[in-house]
C-alpha positions as a printed NumPy array, in Angstrom:
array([[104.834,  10.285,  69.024],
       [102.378,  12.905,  70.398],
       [101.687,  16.208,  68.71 ],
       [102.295,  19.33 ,  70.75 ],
       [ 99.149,  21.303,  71.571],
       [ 99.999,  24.214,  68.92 ],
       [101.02 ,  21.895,  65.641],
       [ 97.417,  20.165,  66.605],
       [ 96.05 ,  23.915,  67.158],
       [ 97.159,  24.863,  63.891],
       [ 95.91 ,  21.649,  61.897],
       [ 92.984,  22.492,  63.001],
       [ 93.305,  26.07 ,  61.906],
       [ 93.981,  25.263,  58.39 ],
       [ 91.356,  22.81 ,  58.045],
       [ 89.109,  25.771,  59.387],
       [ 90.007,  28.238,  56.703],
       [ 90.042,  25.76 ,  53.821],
       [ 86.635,  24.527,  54.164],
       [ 83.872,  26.78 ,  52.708],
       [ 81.457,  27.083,  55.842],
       [ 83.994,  26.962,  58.476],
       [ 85.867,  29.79 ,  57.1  ],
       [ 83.124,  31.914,  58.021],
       [ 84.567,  31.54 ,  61.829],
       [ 87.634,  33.353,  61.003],
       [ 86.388,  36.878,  61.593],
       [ 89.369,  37.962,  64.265],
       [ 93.121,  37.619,  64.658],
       [ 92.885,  37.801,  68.452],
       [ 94.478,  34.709,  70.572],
       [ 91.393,  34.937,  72.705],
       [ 88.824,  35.036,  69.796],
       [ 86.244,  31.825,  70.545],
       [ 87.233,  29.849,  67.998],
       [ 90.442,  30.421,  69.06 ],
       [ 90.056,  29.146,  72.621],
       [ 87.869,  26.335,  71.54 ],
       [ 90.191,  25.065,  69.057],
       [ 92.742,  25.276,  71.749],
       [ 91.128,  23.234,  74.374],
       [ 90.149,  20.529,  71.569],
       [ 93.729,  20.441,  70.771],
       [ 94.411,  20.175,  74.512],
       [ 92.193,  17.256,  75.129],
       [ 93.805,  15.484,  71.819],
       [ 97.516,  15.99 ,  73.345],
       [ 96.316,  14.292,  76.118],
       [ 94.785,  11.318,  74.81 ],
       [ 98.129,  10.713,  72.382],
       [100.419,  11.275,  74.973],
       [ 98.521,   8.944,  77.284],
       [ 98.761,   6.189,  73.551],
       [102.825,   7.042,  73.867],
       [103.24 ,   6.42 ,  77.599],
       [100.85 ,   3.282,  77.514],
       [103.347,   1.862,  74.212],
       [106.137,   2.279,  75.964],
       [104.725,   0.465,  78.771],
       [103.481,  -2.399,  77.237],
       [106.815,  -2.352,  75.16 ],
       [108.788,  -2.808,  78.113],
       [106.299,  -5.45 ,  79.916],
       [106.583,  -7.804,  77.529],
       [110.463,  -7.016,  77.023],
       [111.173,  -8.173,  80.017],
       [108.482, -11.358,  80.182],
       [109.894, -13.023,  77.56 ],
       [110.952, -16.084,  78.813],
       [114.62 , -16.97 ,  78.935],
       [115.913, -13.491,  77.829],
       [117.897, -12.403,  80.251],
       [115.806,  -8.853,  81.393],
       [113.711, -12.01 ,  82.347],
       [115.595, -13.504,  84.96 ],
       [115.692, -10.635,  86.603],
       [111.865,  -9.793,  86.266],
       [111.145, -13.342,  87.787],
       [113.62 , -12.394,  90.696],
       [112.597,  -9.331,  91.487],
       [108.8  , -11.077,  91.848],
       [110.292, -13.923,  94.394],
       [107.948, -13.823,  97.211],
       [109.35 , -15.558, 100.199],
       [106.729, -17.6  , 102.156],
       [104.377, -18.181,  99.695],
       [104.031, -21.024,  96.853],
       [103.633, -20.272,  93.147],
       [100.81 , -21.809,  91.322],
       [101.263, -25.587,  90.345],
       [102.881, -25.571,  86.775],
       [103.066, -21.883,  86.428],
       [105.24 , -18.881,  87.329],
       [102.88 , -16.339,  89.097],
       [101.632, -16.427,  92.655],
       [ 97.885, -16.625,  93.992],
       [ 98.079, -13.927,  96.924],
       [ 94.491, -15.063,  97.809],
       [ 93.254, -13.318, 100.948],
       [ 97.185, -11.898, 102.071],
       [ 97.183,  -8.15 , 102.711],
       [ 98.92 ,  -5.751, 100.012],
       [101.797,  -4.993, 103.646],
       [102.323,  -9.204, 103.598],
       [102.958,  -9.279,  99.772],
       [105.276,  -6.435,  99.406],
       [107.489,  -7.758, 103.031],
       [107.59 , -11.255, 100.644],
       [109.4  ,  -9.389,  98.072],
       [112.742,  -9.782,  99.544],
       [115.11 ,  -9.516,  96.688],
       [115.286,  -5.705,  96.081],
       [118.309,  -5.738,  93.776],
       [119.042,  -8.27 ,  90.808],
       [121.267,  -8.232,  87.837],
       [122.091, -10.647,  85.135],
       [124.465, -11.595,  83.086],
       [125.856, -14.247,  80.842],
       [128.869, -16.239,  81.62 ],
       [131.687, -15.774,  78.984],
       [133.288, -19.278,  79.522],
       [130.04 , -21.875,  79.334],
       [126.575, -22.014,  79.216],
       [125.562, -20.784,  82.133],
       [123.464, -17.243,  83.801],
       [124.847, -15.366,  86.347],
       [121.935, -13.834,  88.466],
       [123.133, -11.679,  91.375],
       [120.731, -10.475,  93.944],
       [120.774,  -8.234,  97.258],
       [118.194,  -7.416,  99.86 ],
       [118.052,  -4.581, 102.097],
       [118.577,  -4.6  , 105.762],
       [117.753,  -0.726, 107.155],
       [117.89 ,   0.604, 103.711],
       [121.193,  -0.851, 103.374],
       [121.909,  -3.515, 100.885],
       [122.833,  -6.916, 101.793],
       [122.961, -10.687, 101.555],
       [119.457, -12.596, 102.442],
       [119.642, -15.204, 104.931],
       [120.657, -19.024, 104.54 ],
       [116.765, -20.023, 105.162],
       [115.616, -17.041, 101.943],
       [118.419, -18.36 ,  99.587],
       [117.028, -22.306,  99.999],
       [113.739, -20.678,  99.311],
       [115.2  , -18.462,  96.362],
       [116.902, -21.547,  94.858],
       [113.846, -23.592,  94.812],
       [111.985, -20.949,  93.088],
       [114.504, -20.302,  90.284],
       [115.025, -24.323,  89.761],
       [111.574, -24.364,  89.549],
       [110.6  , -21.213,  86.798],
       [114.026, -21.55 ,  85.088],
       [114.533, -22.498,  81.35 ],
       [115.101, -26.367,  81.138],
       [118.644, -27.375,  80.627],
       [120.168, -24.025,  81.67 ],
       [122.26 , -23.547,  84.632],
       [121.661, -20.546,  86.663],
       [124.5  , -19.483,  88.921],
       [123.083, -17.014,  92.083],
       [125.971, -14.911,  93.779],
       [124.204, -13.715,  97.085],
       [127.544, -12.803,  98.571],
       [128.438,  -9.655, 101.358],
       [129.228,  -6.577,  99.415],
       [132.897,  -6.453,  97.904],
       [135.329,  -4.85 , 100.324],
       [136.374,  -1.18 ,  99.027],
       [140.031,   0.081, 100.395],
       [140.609,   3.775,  99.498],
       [143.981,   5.431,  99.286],
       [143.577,   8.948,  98.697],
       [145.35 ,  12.358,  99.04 ],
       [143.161,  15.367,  99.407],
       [144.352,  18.807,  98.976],
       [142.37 ,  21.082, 100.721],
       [141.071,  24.597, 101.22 ],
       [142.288,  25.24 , 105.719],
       [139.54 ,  28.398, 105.152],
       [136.993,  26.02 , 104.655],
       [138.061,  22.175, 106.228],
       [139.959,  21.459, 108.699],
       [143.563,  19.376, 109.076],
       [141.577,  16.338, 109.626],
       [138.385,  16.887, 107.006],
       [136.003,  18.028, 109.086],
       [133.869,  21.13 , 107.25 ],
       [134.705,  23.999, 109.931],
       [131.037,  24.966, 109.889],
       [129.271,  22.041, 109.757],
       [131.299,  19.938, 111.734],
       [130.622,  17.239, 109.253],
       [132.888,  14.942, 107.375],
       [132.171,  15.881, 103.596],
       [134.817,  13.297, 101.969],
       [133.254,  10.432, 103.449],
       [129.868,  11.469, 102.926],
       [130.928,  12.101,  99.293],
       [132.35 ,   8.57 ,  98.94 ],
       [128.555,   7.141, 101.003],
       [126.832,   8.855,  98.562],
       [128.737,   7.634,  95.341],
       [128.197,   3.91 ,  96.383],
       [124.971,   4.313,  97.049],
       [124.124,   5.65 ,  94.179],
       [126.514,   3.216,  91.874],
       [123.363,   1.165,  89.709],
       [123.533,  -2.775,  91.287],
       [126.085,  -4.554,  89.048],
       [127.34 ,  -1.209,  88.271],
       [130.831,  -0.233,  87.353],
       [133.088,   1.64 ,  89.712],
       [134.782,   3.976,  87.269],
       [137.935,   5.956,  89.14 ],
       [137.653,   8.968,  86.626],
       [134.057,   9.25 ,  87.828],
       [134.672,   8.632,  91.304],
       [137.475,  11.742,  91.224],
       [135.021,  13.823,  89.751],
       [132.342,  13.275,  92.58 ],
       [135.149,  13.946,  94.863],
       [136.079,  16.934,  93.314],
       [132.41 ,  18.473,  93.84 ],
       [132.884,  18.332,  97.64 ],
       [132.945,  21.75 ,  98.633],
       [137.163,  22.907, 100.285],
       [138.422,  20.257,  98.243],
       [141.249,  21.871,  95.58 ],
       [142.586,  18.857,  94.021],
       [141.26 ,  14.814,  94.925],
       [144.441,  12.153,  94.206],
       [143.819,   8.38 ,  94.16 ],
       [146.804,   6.884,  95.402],
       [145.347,   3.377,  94.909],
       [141.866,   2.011,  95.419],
       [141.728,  -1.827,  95.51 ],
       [138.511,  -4.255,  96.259],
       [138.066,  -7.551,  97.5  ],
       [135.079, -10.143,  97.429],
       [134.217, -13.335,  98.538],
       [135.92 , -16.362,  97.055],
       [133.272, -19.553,  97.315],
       [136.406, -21.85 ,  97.581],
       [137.399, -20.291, 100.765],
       [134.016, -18.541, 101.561],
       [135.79 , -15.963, 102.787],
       [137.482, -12.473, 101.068],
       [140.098, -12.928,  98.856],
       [143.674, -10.331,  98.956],
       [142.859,  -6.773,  97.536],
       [143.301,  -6.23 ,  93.884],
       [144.273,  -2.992,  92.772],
       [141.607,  -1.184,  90.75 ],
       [143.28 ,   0.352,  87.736],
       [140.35 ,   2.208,  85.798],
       [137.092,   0.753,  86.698],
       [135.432,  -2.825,  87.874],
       [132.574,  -4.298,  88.339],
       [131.872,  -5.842,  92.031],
       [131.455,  -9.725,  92.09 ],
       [128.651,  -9.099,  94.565],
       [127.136,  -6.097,  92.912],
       [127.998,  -3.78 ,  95.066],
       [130.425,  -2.414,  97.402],
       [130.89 ,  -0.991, 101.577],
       [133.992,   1.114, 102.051],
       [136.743,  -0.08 , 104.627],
       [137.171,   2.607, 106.875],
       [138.273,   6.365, 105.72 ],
       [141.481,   5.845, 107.717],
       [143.807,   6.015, 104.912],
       [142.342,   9.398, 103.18 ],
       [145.2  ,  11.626, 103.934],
       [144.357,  15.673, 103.405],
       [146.95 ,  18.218, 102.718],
       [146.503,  21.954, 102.693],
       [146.963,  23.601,  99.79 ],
       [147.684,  27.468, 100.493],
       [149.391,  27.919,  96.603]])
C-alpha cells in the first residue's frame, strides 16, 4: 500500500539527521527551507510511482480473476467480449480484429449486461445477458442469440451445461399510496413548479440504477421514494413481478413481492404508474 507524501517526507528526514554529513543540511526549521522542498518533491515523485505499483496490482489482480477459466467471473468476462459478426481464432478464445476499425469492434460488442450464476438443483451455469436498444436494456435478436450460442458452445468448459436466459425484462406492477405535501404536488403528482412527474421519475431512476441481476429490495425502494421531494410518507400496498415462462414463452401471473427478488431476466420495466394513488396529507 502506498506511503503518503509526508510519512515518506519524514523518512527521509530522519535518515537526514542521523547520518553524519547530511545532518549538516539541517540548518532551518522553515517548511520552505531547500532541503525542505527538495525532500518534498522526492517524496512526491516516490508517492507517485507506489501508488501507480498499487493501482497496476489491483489491476492485474482482477484480470486474471476474472480469466480464469471456468470460474464463474469468467463466463461473464467471455460474454461481455462476444463480438457479433466476427469469428474467433481456430482453437482459441480471442478474436483477430485484423484491419476492422476500433467503431466496428465496439458495435460487435452487443452483450452490454451479463451475470452468472450457479444452478442450485444440477450441474449447470446460468448466464443471463441484455443488450441495449436506445440506452435501454433489452433482449438481442433471434439471429445474435444463434450467434451467442455458438460462441459459448464453442469457449465453454467441456461437459458443462450453460443455460442463457435472454428473456424481455420482468414485468414490474406497483401498488402504492403516496401521501403528499398539496403546497408542493399536486392531486395527481405532478410537482406544481416543474410540471414534472417526480414519483415516476423516482421509480425510472431506481430501475435503472438496480446492478443487472440485482435484487429489488422493497425497504430500499421506499427509501428512494421517500427522497422525492412533497412526498410525506411512501406506502407499498403490494408490488408483484412477472417474467417469461419458456414453457409458454410468454409472462407468467404476477407474484407478489414480499421483501426483495431477484428478476429472472435481470432486470425489470414498470407497468404503467396507473395504480400509484396520492393522498394529501395536511396533519
Amino acid at each position: 500500500m502506498a506511503r503518503t507524501i509526508p510519512e515518506i517526507q519524514n523518512q527521509m528526514l530522519l535518515a537526514i539527521a542521523s547520518d553524519t554529513v547530511l545532518s549538516t543540511l539541517l540548518t532551518s526549521r522553515s517548511a520552505t527551507a531547500v532541503f525542505r522542498l527538495m525532500t518534498y518533491i522526492v517524496a512526491a515523485a516516490i508517492f507517485v510511482f507506489e501508488d501507480n505499483m498499487d493501482t497496476h496490482k489491483t489491476e492485474v489482480g482482477t484480470e486474471l480473476y476474472n480469466q480464469k477459466s471456468g470460474r464463474l467471473p469468467w463466463y461473464r468476462t467471455m460474454a461481455l467480449r462476444f463480438q457479433y459478426g466476427f469469428a474467433l481464432v481456430p482453437d482459441y478464445d480471442f478474436y483477430d480484429n485484423g484491419d476492422a476499425t476500433d467503431e466496428q469492434v465496439e458495435a460487435s460488442k452487443i452483450i452490454k449486461y451479463a451475470a452468472v450464476n450457479e444452478a442450485q438443483e444440477s450441474s449447470r451455469v446460468i448466464l443471463k445477458i441484455a443488450g441495449e436498444t436506445g440506452e435501454v436494456l433489452s433482449p438481442i435478436s433471434p439471429e445474435q442469440m444463434e450467434a451467442f450460442e455458438a460462441y459459448i458452445e464453442e469457449i465453454k468448459v467441456a461437459g458443462v451445461k450453460v443455460d442463457i436466459i435472454n428473456f424481455l425484462p420482468d414485468r414490474l406492477f406497483l401498488n402504492l399510496t403516496m401521501y403528499y405535501d398539496p403546497e408542493i404536488l399536486a392531486s395527481n403528482g405532478m410537482s406544481i413548479i416543474n410540471g414534472d412527474f417526480p414519483v415516476n421519475d423516482a421509480i425510472r431512476d431506481y430501475l435503472k440504477n438496480l446492478p443487472f441481476n440485482g435484487e429489488f429490495v422493497i425497504a430500499h425502494f421506499v427509501d428512494r421514494l421517500q427522497q422525492v421531494p412533497g412526498i410525506k410518507i411512501p406506502n407499498v400496498n403490494i408490488i408483484q413481478s412477472s417474467w417469461i415462462d419458456p414453457a409458454v414463452s410468454d409472462y407468467g401471473m404476477p407474484q407478489p413481492i414480499n421483501i426483495r427478488t431477484i428478476p429472472v431476466s435481470g432486470y425489470f420495466t414498470p407497468m404503467g404508474f396507473d395504480n400509484i394513488n396520492y393522498v394529501a396529507d395536511v396533519v
